[in-house]
C-alpha positions as CSV (number, residue, x, y, z in Angstrom):
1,X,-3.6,-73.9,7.4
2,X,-3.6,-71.6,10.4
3,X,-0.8,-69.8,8.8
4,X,-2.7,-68.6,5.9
5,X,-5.3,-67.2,8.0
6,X,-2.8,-64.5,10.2
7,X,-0.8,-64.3,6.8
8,X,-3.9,-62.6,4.7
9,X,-4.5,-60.4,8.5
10,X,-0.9,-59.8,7.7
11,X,-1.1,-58.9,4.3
12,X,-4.2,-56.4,5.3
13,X,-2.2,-54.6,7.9
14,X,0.9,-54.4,5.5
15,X,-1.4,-52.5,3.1
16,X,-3.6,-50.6,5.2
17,X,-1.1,-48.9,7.5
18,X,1.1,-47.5,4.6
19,X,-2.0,-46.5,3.2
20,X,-3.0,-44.8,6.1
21,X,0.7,-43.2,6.5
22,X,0.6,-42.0,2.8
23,X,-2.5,-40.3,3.0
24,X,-1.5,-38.7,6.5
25,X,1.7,-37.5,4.2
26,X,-0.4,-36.0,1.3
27,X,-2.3,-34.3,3.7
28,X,0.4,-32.8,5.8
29,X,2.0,-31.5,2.3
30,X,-1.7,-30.4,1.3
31,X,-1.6,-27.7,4.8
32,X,1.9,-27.2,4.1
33,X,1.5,-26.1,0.6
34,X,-1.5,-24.2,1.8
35,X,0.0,-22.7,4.2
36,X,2.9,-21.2,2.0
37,X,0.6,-20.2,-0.5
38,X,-1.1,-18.1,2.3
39,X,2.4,-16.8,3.3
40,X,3.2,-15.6,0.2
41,X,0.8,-14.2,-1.0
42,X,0.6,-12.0,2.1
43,X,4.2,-11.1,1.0
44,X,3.1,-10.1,-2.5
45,X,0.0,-7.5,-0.7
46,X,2.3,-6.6,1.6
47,X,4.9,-5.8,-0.8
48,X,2.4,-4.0,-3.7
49,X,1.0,-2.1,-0.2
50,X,4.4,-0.2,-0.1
51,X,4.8,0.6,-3.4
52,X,1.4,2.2,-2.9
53,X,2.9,3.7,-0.1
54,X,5.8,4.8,-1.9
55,X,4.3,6.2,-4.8
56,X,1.7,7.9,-3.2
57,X,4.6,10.0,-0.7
58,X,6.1,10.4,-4.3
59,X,3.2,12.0,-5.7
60,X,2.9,14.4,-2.5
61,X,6.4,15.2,-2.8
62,X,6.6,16.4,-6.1
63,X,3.2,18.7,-5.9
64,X,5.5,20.0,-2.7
65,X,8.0,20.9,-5.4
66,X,5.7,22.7,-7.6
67,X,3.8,24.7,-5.1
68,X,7.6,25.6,-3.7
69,X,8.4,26.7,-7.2
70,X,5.0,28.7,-7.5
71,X,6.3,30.5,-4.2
72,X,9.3,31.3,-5.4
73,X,8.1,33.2,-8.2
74,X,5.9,35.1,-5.8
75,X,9.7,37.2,-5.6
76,X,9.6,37.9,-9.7
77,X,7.9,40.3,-11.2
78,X,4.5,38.2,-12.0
79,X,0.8,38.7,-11.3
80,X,-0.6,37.4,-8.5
81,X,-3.4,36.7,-9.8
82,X,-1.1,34.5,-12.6
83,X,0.3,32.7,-8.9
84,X,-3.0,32.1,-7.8
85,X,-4.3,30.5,-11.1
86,X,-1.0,28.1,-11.2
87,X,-1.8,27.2,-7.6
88,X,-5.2,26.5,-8.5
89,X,-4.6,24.1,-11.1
90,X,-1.8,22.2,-8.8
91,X,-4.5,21.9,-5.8
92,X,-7.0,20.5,-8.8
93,X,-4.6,17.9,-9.7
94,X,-5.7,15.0,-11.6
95,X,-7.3,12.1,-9.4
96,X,-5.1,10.2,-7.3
97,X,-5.9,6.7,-8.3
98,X,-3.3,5.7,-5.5
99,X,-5.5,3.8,-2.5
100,X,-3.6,6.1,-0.1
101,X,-4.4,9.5,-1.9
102,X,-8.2,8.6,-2.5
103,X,-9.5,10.4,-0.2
104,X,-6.9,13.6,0.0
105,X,-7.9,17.3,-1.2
106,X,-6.6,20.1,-0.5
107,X,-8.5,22.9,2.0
108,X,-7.6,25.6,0.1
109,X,-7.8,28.5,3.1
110,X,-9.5,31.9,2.3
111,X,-6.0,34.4,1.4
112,X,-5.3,36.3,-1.1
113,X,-1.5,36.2,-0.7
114,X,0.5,33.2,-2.3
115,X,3.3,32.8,0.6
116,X,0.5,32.0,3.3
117,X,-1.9,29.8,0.7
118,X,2.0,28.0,-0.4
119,X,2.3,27.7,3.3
120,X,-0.8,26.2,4.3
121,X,-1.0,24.0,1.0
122,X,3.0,22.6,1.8
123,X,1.9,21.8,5.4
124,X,-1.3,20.0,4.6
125,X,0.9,17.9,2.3
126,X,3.4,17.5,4.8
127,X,0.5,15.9,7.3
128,X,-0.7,13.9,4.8
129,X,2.9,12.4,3.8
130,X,3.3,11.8,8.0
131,X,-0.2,9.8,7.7
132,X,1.3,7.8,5.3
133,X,4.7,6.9,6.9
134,X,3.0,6.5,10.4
135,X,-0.4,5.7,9.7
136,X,-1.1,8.6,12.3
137,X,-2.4,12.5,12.0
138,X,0.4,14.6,11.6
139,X,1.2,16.6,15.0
């Protein structure tokens, strides 16, 4: 009779230790899973950050282009004050909706000439595209 006494203490320990080592399991999956949830989705920010970062330096470069192109027809026979409007309505582009162009405009200097206001308008876009690839002023 003695047996059935350490054989139902048996029986207890036989079910509450696996128990005990399946919850510890489910647990240890639970931090994991958690864990590589965190872990990716830090991948997916990181990776929509530089497509933000991308676009944006995109965006710069090709307003570059345009005010290059307005500067180059400063050598035709066109109106300055036909340059001048052109550059105006480049500088007033549409809003940049891109998180790292929210908070750029242009300081359009007072000149009259185009060749110093192309100048000045192609460096401040070249600062700003250094901001973004360093996360620094430009120098």
């Amino acid at each position: 009779m003695g047996n059935k006494r350490t054989s139902s203490k048996g029986n207890i320990v036989n079910i509450v230790i696996p128990s005990i080592v399946i919850v510890i399991v489910f647990l240890l999956i639970g931090t994991a899973a958690t864990l590589l949830s965190k872990k990716t989705s830090n991948q997916i920010t990181e990776a929509l950050d530089n497509v933000d970062r991308n676009m944006a330096i995109k965006q710069l470069s090709e307003l570059r282009g345009m005010i290059l192109e307005v500067e180059s027809l400063k050598k035709e026979d066109i109106s300055q004050n036909i340059l001048l409007n052109e550059l105006e309505e480049i500088t007033a582009q549409k809003h940049f909706t891109n998180p790292y162009l929210k908070d750029f405009v242009f300081t359009i200097p007072s000149t009259s000439t185009v060749g110093e206001l192309c100048e000045e308008l192609v460096s401040q876009i070249d600062e700003q595209i250094h901001t973004i690839e360093f996360d620094t002023k430009g120098e």
